[in-house]
C-alpha positions as CSV (number, residue, x, y, z in Angstrom):
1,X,0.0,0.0,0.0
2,X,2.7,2.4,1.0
3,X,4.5,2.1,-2.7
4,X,1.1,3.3,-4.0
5,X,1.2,6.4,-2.1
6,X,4.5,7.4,-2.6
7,X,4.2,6.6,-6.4
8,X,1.5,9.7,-6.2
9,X,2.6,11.8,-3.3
10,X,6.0,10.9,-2.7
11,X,9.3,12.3,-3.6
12,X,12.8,10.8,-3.9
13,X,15.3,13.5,-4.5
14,X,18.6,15.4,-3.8
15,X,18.7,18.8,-2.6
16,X,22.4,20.3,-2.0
17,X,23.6,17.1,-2.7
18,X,22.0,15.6,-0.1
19,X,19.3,12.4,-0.7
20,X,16.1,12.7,0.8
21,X,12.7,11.1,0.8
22,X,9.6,13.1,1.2
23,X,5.8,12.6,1.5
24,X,3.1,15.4,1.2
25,X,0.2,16.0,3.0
26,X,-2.5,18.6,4.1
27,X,-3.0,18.9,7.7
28,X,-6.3,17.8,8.1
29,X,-4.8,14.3,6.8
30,X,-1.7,14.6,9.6
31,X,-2.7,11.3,10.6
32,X,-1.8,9.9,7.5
33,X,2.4,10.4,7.6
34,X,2.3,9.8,11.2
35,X,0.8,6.1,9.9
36,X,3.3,6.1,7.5
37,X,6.1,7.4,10.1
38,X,5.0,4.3,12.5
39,X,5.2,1.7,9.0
40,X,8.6,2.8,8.7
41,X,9.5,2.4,12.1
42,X,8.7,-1.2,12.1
43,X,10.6,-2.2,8.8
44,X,13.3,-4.2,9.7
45,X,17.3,-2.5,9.3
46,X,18.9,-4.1,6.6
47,X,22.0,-3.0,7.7
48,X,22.4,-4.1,11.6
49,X,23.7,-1.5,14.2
50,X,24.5,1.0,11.3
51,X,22.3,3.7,13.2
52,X,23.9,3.1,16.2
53,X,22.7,5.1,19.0
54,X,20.8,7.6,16.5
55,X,17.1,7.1,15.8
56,X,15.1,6.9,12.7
57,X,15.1,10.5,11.6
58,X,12.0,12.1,10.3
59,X,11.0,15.6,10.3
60,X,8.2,17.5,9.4
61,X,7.6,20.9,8.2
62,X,3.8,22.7,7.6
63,X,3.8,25.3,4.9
64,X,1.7,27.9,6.4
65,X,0.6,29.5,2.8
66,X,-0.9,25.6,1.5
67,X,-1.1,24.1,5.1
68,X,0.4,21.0,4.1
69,X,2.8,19.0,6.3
70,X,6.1,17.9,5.1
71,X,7.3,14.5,5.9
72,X,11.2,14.2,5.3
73,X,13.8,11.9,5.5
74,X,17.1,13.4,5.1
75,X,19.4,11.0,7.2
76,X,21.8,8.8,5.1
77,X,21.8,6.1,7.4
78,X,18.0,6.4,8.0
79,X,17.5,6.4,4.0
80,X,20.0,3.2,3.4
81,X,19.4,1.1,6.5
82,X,15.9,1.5,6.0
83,X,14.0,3.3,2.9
84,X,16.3,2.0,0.1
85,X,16.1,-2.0,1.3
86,X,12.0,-1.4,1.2
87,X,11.3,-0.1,-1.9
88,X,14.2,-1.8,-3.9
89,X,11.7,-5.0,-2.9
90,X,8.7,-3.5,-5.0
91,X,8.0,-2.9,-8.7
92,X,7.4,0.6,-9.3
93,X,5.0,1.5,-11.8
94,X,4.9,4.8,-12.6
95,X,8.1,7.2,-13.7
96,X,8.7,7.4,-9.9
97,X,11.0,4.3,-10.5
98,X,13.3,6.7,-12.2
99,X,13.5,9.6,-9.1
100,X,14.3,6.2,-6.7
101,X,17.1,4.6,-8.7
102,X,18.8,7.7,-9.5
């Protein structure tokens, strides 16, 4: 179900060099990337005791003008311990496919 949603509101991408993973939302449908936030927090780590200490980072961010929340993942251990190994699993079907591998 998640790959669905990303494949129409999600967003793999770079900005300043940096890999990130978003999600969009508006508020009234917080609940929905805190749902998200709790399915990512149960996917398994690919990569054992890479985060350490640190926890799964996610941030989000309400544009006041749209009032639509922000989910990010910015982390590179957070993105590669986690995001990558789920979605290299599942067959993309839109031109999303294209924003993930590259």
């Amino acid at each position: 179900w998640l790959l669905g949603f990303v494949e129409g509101e999600g967003t793999f991408g770079y900005k300043h060099l940096v890999p990130y993973f978003q999600i969009d939302q508006h508020k009234k449908n917080l609940f929905v990337l805190n749902a998200i936030e709790s399915f990512l927090l149960g996917l398994p780590k690919e990569l054992h005791n890479t985060l350490g200490n640190q926890s799964f980072n996610v941030h989000y961010a309400l544009n006041k003008k749209t009032n639509v929340y922000s989910m990010s993942v910015v982390s590179i251990d957070t993105l590669y311990s986690y995001i990558v190994p789920y979605f290299q699993s599942m067959s993309f079907l839109t031109r999303k496919a294209l924003d993930f591998h590259y």
